[in-house]
MDAnalysis code that builds the backbone (N, CA, C; Angstrom):
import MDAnalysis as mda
import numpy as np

u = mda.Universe.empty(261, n_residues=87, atom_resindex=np.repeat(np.arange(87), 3), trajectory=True)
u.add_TopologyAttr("name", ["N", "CA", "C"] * 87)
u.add_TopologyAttr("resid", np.arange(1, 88))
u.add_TopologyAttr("resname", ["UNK", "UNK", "UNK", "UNK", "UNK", "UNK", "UNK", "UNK", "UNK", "UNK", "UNK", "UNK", "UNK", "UNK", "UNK", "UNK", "UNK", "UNK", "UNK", "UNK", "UNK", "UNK", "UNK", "UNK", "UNK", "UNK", "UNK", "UNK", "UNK", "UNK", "UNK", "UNK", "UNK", "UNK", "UNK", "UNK", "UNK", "UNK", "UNK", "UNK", "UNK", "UNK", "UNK", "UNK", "UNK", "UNK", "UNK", "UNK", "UNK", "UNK", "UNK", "UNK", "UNK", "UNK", "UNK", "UNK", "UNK", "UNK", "UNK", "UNK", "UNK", "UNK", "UNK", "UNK", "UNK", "UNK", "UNK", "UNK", "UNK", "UNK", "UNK", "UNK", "UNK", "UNK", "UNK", "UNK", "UNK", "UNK", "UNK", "UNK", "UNK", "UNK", "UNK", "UNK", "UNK", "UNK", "UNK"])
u.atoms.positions = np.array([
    [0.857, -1.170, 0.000],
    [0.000, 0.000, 0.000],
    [0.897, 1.225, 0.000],
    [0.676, 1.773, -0.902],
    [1.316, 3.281, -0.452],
    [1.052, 4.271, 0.237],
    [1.801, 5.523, -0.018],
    [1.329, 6.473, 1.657],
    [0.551, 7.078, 0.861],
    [0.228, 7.435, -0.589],
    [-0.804, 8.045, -0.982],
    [-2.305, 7.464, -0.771],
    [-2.205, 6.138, -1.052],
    [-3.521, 5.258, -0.472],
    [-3.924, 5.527, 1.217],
    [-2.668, 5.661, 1.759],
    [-2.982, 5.779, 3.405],
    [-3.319, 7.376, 3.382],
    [-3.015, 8.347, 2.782],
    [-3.286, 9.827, 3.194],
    [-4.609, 9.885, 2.743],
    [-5.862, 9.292, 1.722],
    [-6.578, 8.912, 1.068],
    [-7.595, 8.713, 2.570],
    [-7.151, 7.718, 3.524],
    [-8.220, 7.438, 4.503],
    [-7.863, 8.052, 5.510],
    [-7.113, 9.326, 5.575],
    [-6.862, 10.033, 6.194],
    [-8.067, 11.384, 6.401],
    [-9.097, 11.136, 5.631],
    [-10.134, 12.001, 6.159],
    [-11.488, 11.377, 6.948],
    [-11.665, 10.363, 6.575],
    [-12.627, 9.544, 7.636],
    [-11.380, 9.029, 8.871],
    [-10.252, 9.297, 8.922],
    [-9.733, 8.612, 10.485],
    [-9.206, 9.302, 10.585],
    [-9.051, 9.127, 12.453],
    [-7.440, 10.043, 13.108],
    [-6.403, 9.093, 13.201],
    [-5.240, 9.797, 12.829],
    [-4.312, 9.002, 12.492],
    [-3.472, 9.807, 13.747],
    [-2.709, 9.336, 14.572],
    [-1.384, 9.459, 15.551],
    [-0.297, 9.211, 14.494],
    [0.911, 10.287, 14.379],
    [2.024, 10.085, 13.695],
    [2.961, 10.785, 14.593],
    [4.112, 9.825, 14.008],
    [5.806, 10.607, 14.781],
    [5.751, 11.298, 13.730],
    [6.700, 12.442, 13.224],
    [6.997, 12.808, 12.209],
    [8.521, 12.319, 11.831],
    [8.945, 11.577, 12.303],
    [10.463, 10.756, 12.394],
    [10.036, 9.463, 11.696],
    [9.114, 9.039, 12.256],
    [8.354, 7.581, 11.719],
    [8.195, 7.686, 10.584],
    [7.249, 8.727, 10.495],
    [6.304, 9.079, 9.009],
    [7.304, 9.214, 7.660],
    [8.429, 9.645, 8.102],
    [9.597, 10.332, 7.049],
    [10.278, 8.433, 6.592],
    [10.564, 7.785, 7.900],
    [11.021, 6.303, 7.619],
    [10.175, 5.806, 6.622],
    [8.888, 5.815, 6.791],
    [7.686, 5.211, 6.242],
    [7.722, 5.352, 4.686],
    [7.708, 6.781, 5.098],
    [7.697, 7.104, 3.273],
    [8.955, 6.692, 2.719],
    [10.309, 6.302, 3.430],
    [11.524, 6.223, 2.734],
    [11.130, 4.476, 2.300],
    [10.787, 3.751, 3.275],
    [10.300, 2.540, 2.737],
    [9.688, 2.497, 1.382],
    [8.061, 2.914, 1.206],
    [7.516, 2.757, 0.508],
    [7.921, 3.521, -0.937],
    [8.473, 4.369, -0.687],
    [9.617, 4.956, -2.054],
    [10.576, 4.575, -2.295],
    [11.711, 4.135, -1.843],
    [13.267, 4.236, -1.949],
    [13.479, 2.507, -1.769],
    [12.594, 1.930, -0.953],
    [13.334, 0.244, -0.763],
    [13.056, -0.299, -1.634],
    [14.095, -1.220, -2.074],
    [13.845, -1.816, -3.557],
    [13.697, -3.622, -2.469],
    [13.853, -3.571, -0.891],
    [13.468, -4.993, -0.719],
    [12.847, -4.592, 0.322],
    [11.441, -3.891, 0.000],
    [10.629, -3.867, 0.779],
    [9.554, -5.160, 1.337],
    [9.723, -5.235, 2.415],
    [8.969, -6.590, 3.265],
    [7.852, -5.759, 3.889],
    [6.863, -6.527, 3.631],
    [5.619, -5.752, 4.318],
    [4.403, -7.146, 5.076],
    [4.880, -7.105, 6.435],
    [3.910, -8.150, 7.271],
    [2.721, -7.667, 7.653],
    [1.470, -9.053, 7.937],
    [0.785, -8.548, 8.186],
    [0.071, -9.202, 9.524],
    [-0.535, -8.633, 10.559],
    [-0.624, -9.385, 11.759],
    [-2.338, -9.142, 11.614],
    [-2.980, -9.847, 12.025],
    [-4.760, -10.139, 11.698],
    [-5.399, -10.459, 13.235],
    [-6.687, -9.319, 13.808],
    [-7.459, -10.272, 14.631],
    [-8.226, -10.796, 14.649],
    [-8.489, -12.159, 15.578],
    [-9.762, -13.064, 14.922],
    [-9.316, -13.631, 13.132],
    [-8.221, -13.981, 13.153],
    [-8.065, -14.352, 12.195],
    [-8.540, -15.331, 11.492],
    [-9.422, -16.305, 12.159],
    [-9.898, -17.463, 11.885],
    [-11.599, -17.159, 11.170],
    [-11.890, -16.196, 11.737],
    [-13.224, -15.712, 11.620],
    [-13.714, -14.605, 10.292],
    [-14.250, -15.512, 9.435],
    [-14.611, -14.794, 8.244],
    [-15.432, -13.502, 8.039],
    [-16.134, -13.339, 9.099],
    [-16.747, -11.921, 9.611],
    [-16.075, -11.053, 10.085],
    [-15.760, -11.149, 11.472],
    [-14.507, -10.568, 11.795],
    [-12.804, -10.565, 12.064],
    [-12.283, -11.203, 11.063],
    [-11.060, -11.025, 10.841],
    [-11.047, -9.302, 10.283],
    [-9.748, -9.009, 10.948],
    [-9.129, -7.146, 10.443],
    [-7.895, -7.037, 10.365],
    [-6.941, -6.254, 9.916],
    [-6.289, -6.470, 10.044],
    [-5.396, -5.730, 11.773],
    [-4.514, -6.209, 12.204],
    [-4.069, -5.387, 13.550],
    [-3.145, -4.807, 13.582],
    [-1.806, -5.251, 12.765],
    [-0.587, -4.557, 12.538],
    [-0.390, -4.396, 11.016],
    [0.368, -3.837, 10.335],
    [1.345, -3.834, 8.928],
    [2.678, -3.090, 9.668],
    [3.817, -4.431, 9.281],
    [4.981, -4.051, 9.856],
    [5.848, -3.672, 8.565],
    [6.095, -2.421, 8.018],
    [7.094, -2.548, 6.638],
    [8.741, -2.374, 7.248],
    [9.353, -3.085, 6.291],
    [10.935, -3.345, 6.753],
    [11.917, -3.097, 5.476],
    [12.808, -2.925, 5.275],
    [13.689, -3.071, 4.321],
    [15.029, -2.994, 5.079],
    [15.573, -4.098, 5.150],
    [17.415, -4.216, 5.268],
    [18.060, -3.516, 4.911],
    [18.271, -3.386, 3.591],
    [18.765, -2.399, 2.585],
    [19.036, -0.525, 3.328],
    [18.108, -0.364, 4.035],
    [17.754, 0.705, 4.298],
    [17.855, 0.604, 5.835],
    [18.099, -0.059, 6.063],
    [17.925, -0.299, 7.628],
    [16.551, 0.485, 8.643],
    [15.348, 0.059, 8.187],
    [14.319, 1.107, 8.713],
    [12.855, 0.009, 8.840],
    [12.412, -0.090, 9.582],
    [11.284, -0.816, 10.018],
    [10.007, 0.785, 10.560],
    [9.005, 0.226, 10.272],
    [7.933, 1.011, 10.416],
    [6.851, 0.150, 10.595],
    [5.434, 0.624, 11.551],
    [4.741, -0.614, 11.902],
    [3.056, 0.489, 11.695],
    [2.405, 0.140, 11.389],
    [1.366, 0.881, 11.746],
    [0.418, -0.227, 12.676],
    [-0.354, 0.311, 13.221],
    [-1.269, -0.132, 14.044],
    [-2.743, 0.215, 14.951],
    [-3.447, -0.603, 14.409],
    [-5.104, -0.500, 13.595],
    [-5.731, -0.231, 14.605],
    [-6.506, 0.260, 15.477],
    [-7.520, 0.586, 16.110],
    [-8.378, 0.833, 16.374],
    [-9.827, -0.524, 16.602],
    [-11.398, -0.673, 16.103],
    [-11.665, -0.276, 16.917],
    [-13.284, 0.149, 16.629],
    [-14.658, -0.073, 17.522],
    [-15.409, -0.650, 16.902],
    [-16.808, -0.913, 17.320],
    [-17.612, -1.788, 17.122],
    [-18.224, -2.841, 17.556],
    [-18.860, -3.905, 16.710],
    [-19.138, -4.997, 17.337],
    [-18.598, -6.397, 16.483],
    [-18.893, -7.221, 16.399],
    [-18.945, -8.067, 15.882],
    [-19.375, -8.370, 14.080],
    [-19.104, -8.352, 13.304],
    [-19.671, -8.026, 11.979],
    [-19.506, -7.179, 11.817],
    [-19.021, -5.906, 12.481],
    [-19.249, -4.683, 12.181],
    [-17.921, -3.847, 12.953],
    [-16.920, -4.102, 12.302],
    [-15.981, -3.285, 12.986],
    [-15.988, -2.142, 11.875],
    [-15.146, -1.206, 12.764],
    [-14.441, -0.267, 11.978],
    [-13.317, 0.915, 12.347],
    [-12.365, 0.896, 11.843],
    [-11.359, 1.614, 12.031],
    [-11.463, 3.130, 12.793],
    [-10.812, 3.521, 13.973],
    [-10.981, 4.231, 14.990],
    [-9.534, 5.057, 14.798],
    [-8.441, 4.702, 14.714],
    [-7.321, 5.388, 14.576],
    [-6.231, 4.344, 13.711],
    [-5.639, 5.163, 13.559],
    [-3.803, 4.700, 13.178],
    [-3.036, 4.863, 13.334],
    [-1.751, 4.416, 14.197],
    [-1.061, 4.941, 14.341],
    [0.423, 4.174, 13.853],
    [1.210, 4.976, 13.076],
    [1.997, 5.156, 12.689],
    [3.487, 5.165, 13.868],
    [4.379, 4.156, 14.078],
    [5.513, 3.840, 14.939],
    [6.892, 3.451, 14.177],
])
């Protein structure tokens, strides 16, 4: 995903950012040519509510890891994204 896709849902959410992070982030998603991007899921088993909980991006190359991390409300069937924050 890129940071243009993430600035995109940046008007329906509040997003928490370092501005140290944010600068790593973007060096990832621009500049790493071995960008690794994990993904950590809750309720992963559950076809309703599985979400996702972390995206950890990494590149060696660059020596820079960046993690965002998802923050619902809701209920059951019905989550939805509350914040992001950017680490």
């Amino acid at each position: 995903m890129s940071f243009d896709k993430l600035s995109a849902i940046d008007t329906n959410t509040r997003f928490t950012r370092n501005n140290t992070k944010l600068s790593d982030h973007q060096k990832l998603v621009n500049q790493a040519n071995d960008l690794v991007t994990n993904f950590t899921y809750l309720d992963a088993s559950s076809s309703t509510d599985r979400r996702v909980s972390t995206i950890v991006y990494s590149s060696s190359s660059l020596n820079i890891t960046a993690t965002e991390t998802f923050t619902y409300s809701g209920s059951s069937g019905n989550y939805y994204v509350t914040q992001i924050q950017l680490s």
